[in-house]
C-alpha positions in Angstrom: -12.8 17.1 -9.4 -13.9 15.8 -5.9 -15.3 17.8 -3.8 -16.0 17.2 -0.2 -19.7 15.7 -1.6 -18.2 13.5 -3.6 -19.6 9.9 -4.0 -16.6 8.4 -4.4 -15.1 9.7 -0.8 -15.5 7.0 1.2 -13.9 4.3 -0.9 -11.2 6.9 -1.8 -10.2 7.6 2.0 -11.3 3.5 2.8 -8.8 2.3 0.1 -5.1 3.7 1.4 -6.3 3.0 4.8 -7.4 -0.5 4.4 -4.3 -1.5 2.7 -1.7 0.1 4.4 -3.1 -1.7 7.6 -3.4 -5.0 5.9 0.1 -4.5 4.8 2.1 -2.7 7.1 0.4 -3.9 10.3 -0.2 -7.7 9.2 1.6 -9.4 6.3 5.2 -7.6 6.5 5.2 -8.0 10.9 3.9 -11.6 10.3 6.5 -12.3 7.8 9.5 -10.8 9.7 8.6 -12.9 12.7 8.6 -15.5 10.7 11.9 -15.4 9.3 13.6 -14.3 12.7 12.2 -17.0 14.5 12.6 -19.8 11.9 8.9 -20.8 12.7 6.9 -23.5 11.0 4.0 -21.7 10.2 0.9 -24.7 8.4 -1.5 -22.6 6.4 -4.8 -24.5 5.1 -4.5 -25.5 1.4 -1.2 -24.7 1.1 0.6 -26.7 4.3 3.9 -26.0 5.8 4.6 -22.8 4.9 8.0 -22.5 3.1 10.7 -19.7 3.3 10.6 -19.0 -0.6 6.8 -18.4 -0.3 6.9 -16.2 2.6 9.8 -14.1 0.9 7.5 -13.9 -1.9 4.7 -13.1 0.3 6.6 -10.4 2.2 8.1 -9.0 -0.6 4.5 -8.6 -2.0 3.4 -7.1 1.4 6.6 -4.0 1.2 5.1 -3.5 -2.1 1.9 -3.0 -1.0 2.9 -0.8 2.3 4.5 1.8 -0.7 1.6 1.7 -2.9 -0.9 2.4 -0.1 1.2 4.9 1.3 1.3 6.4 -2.4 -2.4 6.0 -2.8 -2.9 8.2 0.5 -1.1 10.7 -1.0 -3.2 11.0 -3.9 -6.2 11.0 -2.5 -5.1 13.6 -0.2 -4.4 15.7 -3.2 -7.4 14.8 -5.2 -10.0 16.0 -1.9 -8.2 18.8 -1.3 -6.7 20.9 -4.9 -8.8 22.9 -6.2 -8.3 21.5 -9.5 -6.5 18.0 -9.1 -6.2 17.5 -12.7 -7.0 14.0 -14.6 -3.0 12.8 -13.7 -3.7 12.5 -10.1 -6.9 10.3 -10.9 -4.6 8.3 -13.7 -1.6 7.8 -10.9 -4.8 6.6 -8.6 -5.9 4.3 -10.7 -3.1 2.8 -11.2 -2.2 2.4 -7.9 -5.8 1.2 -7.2 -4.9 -1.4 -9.8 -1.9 -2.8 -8.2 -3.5 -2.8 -5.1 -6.0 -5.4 -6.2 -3.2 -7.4 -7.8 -1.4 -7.0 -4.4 -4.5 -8.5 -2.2 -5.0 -10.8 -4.3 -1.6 -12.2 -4.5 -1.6 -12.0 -0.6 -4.7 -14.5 -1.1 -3.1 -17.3 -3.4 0.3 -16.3 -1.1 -1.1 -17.4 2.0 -4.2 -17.9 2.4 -8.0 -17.6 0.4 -10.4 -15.2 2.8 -13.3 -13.3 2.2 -12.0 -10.3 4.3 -9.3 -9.7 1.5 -11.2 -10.1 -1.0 -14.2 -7.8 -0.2 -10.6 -5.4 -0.3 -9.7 -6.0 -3.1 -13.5 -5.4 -4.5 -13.0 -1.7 -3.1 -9.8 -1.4 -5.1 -11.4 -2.1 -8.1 -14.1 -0.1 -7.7 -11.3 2.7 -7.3 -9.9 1.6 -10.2 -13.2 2.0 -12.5 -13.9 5.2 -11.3 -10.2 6.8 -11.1 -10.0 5.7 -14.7 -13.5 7.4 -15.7 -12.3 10.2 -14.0 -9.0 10.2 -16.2 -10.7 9.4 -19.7 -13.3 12.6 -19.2 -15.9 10.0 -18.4 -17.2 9.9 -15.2 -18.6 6.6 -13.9 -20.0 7.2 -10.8 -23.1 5.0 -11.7 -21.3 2.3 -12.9 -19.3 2.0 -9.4 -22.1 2.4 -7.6 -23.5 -0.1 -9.3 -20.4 -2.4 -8.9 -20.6 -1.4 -5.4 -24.4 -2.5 -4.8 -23.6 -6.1 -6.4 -20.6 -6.9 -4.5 -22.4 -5.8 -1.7 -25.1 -7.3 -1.6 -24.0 -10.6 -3.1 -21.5 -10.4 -0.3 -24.3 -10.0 3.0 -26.7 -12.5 1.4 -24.5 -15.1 1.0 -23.1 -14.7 4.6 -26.7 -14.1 6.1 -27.8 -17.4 4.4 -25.1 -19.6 5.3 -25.4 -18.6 8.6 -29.4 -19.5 8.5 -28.3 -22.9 7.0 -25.6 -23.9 10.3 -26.9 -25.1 13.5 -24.1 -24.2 14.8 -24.2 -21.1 13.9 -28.2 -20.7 14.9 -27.3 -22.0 18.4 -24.6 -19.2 19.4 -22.5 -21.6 19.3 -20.2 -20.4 16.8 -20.1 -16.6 18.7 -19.9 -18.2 22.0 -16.3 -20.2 20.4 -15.6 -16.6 19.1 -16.0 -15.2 22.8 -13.9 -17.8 24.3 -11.5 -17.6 21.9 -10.9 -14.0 21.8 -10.5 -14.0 25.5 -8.2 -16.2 26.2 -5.9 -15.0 23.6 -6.5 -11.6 25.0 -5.0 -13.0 28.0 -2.4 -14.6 26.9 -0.9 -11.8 25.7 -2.3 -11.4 22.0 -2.6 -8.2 21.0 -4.6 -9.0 18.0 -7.2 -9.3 20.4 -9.8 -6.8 22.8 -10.2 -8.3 26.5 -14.4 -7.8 26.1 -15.4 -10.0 29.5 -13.8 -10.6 32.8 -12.8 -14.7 32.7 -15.1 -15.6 35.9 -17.9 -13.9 34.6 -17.1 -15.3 31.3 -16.8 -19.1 33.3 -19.9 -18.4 35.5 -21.8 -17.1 32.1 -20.8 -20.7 30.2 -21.8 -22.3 33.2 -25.2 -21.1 33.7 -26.0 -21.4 30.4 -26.7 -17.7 29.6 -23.6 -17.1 27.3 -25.1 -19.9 25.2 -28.9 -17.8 25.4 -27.5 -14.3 24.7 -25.4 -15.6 22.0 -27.6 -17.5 20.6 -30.2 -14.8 20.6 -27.4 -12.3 18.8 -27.0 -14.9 16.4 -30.5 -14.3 15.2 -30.0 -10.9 15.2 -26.7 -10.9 13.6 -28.8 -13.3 10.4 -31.6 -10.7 10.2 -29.1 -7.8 10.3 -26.8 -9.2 7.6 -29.7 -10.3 5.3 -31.0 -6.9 5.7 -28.0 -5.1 4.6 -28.1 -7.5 1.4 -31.7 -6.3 0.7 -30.5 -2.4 2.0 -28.3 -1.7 -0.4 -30.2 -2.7 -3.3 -32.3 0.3 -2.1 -35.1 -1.4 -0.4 -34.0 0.5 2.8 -33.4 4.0 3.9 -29.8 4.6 3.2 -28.9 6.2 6.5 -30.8 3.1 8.0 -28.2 0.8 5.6 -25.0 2.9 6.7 -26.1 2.4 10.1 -26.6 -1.2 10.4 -23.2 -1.8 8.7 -21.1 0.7 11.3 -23.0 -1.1 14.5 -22.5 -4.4 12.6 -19.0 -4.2 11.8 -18.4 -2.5 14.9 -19.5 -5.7 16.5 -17.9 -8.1 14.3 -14.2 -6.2 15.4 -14.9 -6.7 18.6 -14.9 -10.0 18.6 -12.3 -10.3 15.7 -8.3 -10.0 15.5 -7.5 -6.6 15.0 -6.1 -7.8 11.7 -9.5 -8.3 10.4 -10.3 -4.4 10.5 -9.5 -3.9 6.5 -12.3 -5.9 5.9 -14.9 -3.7 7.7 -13.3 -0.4 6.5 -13.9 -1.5 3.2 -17.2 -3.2 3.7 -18.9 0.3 5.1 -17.1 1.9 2.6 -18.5 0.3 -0.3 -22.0 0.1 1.6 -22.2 4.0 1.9 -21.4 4.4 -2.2 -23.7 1.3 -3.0 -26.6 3.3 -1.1 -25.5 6.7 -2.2 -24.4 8.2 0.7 -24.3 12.3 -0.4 
């Protein structure tokens, strides 16, 4: 029932990706250091973080690593057979389903962040569409539809809070970022990418250019995201759209944890279906 030019594709292969990653790579290593180390680990909103709640939360994370892993599978099977049949879509949806349950327990487990819950967006709108799929009813406008809201609520809202900060305006905010990722780059974080040598970093901050070129991609980085909110509501050409969200996502992993790269799988992912990618 999917073909190669299917609609659906890219949040089908985002999905099992996304989560296994956010899973298998994040929340079950985090909470096994955790435990073998005896840390104190504070998490805002929740404070000290307690050995019940992170077996909870890493018992939620193994669960997640096996339904990612299961969702791969089906996917796999559902691009691939000639005729999948309407179980594979059922058994996808219903993995889809737990998925979301699974990202957002992570969120009240730990902590609330956008990143995991634009994930858990991309699950559901696996979920509508597996299930269309499975009652002979195909939805693909509906997600699509679902896709364009979340979307573009999701790139307005950033883009216009950034307008609102100073900070943000300045550079500031991406020069902290820069600093930041460099220095724990160098001490040894693999989370991070070393992106600048630390005396040209220094000499940069010194001059005052870093604060210039970041606060002119700061700019950039407002127009861009407020034009993806406006993009995928169709005002843009959609391969324009798909390729502001690779180079802008591409950008904001760079400078990110590696931890952080569910959030853009799923973010292009639900870009290319909200602007029809086929």
């Amino acid at each position: 029932m999917y073909g190669a030019d299917s609609p659906m594709l890219p949040v089908l292969v985002a999905l099992p990706a996304a989560a296994f990653w956010q899973f298998a790579l994040v929340v079950v290593p985090d909470c096994v250091r955790m435990r073998r180390s005896a840390l104190r680990i504070f998490v805002p909103e929740h404070g000290v973080l307690t050995m019940r709640r992170a077996a909870r939360r890493e018992a939620n994370g193994r669960a997640g690593v096996v339904l990612a892993l299961v969702a791969g599978a089906l996917v796999v099977h559902r691009v691939t057979a000639a005729r999948p049949g309407t179980w594979s879509a059922a058994l996808l949806a219903l993995c889809a389903a737990l998925l979301a349950a699974a990202l957002t327990a992570e969120q009240v487990l730990h902590r609330h962040r956008s990143t995991l819950l634009c994930a858990a967006v991309l699950a559901a709108v696996v979920t509508v569409g597996e299930a269309g799929v499975t009652l002979g009813h195909p939805v693909e406008g509906a997600v699509r539809m679902l896709a364009m809201v979340a979307t573009a609520q999701m790139y307005l809202v950033s883009g216009l809070r950034k307008t609102w900060s100073a900070s943000f305006r300045s550079g500031q905010v991406l020069l902290d970022e820069l600093v930041l990722s460099r220095f724990q780059a160098a001490a040894g974080n693999p989370d991070f990418v070393r992106l600048v040598p630390a005396k040209a970093l220094s000499r940069a901050i010194l001059s005052g250019v870093a604060q210039r070129i970041c606060g002119a991609l700061a700019v950039l980085a407002v127009l861009t995201e407020l034009a993806l909110g406006v993009g995928v509501l169709g005002v843009l050409p959609a391969a324009a759209v798909i390729g502001l969200a690779v180079a802008t996502h591409t950008c904001f992993a760079a400078l990110s944890p590696r931890r952080i790269l569910p959030f853009s799988l799923s973010a292009v992912a639900l870009v290319a279906l909200a602007v029809g990618w086929y």
